[in-house]
C-alpha positions in Angstrom: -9.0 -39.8 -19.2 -7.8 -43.3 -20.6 -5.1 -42.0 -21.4 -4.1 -40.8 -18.1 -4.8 -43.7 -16.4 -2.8 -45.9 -18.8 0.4 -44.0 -18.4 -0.4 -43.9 -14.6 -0.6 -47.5 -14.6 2.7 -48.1 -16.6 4.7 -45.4 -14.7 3.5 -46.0 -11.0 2.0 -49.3 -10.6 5.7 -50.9 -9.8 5.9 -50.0 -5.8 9.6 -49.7 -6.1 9.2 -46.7 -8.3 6.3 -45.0 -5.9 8.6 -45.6 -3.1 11.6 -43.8 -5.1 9.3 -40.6 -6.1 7.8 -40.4 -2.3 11.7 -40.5 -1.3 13.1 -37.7 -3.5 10.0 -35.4 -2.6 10.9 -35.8 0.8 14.2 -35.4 -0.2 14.0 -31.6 -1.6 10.8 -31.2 0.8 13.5 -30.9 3.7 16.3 -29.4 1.9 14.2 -26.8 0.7 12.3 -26.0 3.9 15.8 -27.0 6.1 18.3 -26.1 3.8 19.8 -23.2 6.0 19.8 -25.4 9.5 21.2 -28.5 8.0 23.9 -26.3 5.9 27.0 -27.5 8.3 25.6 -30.6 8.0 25.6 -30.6 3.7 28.2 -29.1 4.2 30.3 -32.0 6.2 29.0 -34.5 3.6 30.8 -32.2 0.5 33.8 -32.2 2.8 33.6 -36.5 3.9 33.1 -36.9 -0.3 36.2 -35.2 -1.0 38.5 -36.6 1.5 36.7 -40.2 1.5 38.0 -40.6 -2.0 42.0 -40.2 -0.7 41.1 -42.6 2.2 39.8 -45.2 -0.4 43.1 -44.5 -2.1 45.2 -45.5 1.0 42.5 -48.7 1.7 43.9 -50.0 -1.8 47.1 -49.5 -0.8 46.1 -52.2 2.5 46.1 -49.3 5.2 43.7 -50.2 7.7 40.2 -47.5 7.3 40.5 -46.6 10.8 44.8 -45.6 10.5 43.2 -44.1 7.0 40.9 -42.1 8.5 42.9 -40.6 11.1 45.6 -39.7 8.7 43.2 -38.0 6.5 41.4 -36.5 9.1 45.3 -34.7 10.3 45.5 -33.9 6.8 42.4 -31.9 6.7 43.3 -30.3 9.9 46.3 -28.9 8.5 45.1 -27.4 5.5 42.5 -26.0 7.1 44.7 -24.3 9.4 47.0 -23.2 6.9 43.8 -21.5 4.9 42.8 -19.8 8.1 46.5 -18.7 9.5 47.9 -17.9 5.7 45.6 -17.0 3.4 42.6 -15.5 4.9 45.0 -12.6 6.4 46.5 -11.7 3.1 42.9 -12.0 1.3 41.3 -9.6 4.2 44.0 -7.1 3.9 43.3 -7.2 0.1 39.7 -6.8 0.5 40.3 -3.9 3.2 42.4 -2.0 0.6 40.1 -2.9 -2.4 37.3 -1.2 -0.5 39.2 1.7 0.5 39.9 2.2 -3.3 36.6 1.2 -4.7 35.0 5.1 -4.1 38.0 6.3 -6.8 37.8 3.0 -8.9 34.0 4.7 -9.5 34.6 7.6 -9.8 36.9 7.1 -12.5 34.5 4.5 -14.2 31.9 7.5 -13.7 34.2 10.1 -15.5 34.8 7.6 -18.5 31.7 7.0 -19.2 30.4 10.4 -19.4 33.2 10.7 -22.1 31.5 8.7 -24.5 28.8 10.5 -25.9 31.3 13.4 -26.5 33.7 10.6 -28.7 30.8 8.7 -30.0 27.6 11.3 -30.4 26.0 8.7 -33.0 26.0 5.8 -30.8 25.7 6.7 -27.5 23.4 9.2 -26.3 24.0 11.6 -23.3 20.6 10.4 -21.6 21.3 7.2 -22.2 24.6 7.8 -20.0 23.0 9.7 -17.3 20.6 7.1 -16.7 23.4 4.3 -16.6 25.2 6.6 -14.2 22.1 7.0 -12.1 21.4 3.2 -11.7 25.1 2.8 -10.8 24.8 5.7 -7.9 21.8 3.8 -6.9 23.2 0.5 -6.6 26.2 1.9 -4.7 23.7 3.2 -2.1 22.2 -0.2 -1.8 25.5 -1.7 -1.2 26.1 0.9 1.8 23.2 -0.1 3.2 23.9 -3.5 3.1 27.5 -3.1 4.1 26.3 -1.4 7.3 23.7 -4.5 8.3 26.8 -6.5 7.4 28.9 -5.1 9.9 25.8 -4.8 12.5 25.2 -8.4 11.8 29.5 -9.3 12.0 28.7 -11.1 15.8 26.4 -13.5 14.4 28.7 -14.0 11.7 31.5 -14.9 14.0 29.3 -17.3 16.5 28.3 -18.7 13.2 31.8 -19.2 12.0 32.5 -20.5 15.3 30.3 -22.9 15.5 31.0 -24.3 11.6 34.6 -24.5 13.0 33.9 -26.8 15.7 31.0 -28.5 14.5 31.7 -29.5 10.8 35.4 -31.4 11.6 33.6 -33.6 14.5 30.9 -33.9 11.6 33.4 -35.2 8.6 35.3 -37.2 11.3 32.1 -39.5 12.6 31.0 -39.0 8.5 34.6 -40.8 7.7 34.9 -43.0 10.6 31.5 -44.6 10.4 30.4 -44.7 7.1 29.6 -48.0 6.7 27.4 -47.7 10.2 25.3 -44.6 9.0 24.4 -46.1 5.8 23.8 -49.5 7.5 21.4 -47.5 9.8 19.7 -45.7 7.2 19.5 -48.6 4.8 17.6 -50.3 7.7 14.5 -48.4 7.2 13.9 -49.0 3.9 11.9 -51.2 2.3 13.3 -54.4 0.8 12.8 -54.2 -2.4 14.6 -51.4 -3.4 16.4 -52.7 -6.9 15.1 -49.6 -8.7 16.1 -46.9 -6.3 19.6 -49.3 -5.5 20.4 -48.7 -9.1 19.9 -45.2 -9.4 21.9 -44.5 -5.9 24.7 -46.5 -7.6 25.3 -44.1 -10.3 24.5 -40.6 -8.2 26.7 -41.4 -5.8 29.4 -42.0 -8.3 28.7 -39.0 -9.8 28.3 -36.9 -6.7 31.6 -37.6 -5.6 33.5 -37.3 -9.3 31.8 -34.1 -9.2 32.7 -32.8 -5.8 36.4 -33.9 -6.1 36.5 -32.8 -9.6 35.4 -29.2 -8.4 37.2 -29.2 -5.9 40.5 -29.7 -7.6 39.1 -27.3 -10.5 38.9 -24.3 -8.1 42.4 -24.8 -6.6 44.0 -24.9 -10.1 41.9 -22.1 -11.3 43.5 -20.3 -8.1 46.5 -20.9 -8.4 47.2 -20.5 -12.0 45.1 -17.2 -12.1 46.9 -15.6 -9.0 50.2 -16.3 -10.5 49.3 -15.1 -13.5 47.8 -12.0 -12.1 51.1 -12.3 -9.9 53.7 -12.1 -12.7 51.7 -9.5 -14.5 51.1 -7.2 -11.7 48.0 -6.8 -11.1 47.0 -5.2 -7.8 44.7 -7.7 -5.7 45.7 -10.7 -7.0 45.1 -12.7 -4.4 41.7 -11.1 -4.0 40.8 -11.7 -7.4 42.5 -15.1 -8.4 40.0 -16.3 -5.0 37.3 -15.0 -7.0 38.4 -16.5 -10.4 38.3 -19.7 -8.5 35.6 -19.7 -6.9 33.8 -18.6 -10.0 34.0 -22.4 -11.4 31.6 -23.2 -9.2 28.6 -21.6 -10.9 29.5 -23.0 -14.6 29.2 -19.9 -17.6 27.4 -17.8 -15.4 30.2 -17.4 -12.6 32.5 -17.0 -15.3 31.1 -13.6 -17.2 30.4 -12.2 -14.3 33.6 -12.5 -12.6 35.2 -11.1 -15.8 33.4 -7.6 -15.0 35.9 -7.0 -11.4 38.9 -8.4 -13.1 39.1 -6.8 -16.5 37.6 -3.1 -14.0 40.5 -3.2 -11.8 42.8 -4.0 -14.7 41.6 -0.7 -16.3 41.9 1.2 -13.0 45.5 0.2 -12.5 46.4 0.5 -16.3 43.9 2.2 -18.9 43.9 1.5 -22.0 47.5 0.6 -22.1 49.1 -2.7 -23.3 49.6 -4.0 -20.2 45.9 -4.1 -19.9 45.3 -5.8 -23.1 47.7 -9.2 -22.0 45.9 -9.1 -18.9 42.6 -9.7 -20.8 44.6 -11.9 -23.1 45.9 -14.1 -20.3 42.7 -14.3 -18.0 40.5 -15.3 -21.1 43.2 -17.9 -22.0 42.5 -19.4 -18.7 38.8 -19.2 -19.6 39.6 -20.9 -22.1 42.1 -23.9 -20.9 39.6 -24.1 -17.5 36.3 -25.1 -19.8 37.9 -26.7 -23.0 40.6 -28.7 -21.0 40.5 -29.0 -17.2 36.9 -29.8 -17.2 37.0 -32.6 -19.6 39.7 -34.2 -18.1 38.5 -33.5 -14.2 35.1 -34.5 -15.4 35.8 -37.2 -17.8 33.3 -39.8 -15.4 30.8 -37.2 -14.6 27.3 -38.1 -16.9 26.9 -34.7 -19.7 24.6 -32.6 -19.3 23.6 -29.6 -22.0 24.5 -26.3 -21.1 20.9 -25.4 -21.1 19.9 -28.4 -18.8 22.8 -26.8 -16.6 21.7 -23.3 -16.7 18.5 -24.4 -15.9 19.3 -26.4 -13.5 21.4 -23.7 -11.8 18.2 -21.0 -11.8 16.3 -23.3 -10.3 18.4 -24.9 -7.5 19.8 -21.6 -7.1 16.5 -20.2 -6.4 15.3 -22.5 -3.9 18.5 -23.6 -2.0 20.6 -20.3 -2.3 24.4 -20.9 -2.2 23.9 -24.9 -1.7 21.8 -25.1 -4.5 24.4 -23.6 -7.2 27.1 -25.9 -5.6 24.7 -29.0 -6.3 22.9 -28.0 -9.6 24.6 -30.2 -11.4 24.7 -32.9 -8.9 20.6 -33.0 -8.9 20.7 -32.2 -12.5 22.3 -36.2 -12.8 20.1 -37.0 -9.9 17.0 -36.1 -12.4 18.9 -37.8 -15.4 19.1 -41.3 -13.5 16.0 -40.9 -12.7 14.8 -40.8 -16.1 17.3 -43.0 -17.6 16.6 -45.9 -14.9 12.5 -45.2 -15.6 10.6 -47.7 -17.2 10.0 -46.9 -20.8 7.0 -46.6 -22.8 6.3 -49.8 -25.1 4.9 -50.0 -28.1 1.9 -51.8 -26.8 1.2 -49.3 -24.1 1.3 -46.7 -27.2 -1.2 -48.5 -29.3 -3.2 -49.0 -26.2 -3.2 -44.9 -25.4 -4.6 -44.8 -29.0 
């Protein structure tokens, strides 16, 4: 019981650390319980992180913040516009025809597989196929099902994209243009000693916004350089897939091999066994490759390392209680936990002998 009571002494008995711990419980209290209400929100602050960094660029450069902002703000406006008007068409009509397809695609996969215990009686047995082929039929049921509540639920999802369209620009405008009042405002209700949680905000917030720029330039590169890869090798759904290939950054390893399962599938469709498909796997696992052992070290060069376990983990976990937002922030509250710990007091050597 000494024991406890020593290391609660030396851990908590600074109020500036029992502030910071009542804080970040509060913290993932309400985006645990709140996450899905306050998404456009979260979602305005990834947004104002991104584009606050090419304002700061332009203050540097002596532009006034308010001629910044506005700029910035035009800028956003056009891209998103561009997204919505240019790409989304081209992806849906992808998506349409991929789906139209997908019944063959499985059938095929279906016939393929039931030819391997004929080629290979020693190493794969025929129950052992039926059974994979069973779990497959049942998993395309499921995805019916789900299809049809999709489509059921397809209003809500357009008032919901509706309102994400309206609200989340006004949101990253007032997030840009009043920065410096919001955190005024909130930095009004804390207490005044606040050195401790001062220093770790210093470093996640530097870290937050490497990482959100950082990703955000890693999935448009990804793109681009997968769909013109998948472009100039012909692949059918390029588009479709190099989205996917992109987006797959965001969820690090784990996104990765399982992304690999539609592309190298639809490459086999198209092609079989053919040569073709072998420098399509060739070239999507050499941009495997260049995205973890080159982009990411130089996009992420600031960003404090983790261990791939401590992001994995981090990912499950996140991922488990926050969903989509959680994956996109793993890493972000994995370096939220590690500042934590680094900026904690450390155990002494007297409080050790004292323990004893």
């Amino acid at each position: 019981m000494q024991v406890i009571t020593n290391w609660f002494k030396r851990y908590f008995s600074d109020p500036q650390i029992v502030f910071l711990t009542l804080f970040l419980v509060l913290f993932f209290g309400v985006v645990i319980i709140m996450g899905d209400m306050l998404a456009p929100v979260l979602a305005s602050i990834v947004v104002a992180y991104l584009l606050e960094g090419i304002v700061a660029q332009l203050e540097m450069r002596s532009w006034p913040r308010s001629i910044s902002v506005v700029l910035v703000f035009i800028l956003f406006l056009l891209f998103v516009a561009l997204v919505l008007l240019g790409l989304l068409p081209l992806l849906s009509r992808q998506v349409t025809d991929f789906l139209q397809q997908l019944p063959t695609m499985i059938a095929m996969g279906q016939q393929a597989l039931m030819q391997l215990p004929e080629r290979y009686p020693d190493l794969i047995p025929q129950d052992q196929v039926d059974q994979l082929i069973q779990q497959i039929r049942n998993e395309i049921a499921s995805f019916a099902q789900q299809a049809v509540s999709w489509s059921l639920a397809s209003v809500v999802g357009v008032i919901t994209l509706v309102v994400y369209l309206i609200l989340m620009p006004l949101l990253v405008f007032f997030f840009l243009k009043d920065k410096r009042l919001i955190i005024d405002w909130f930095v009004r209700y804390l207490p005044r000693h606040r050195r401790f949680a001062g220093t770790v905000w210093k470093d996640v917030d530097k870290q937050i916004a490497n990482y959100v720029r950082g990703k955000f330039w890693e999935i448009v590169t990804v793109w681009a350089v997968s769909f013109i890869t998948f472009s100039l090798l012909g692949l059918n759904y390029a588009l479709l897939l190099a989205v996917m290939v992109g987006l797959s950054v965001i969820i690090p390893y784990i996104g990765a091999a399982v992304v690999t399962i539609p592309v190298l599938f639809i490459a086999w469709f198209q092609w079989g066994w053919s040569s073709d498909f072998a420098w399509l796997a060739v070239a999507y696992f050499v941009i495997q490759a260049l995205d973890g052992n080159v982009l990411v070290p130089l996009l992420f060069s600031e960003v404090v390392n983790l261990h791939p376990v401590a992001i994995i983990v981090a990912i499950l976990v996140f991922g488990g209680f926050w969903g989509f937002w959680g994956v996109f922030f793993a890493i972000p509250l994995a370096t939220l936990v590690q500042a934590v710990l680094a900026a904690w007091p450390k155990n002494t050597q007297e409080d050790v002998i004292d323990s004893a």
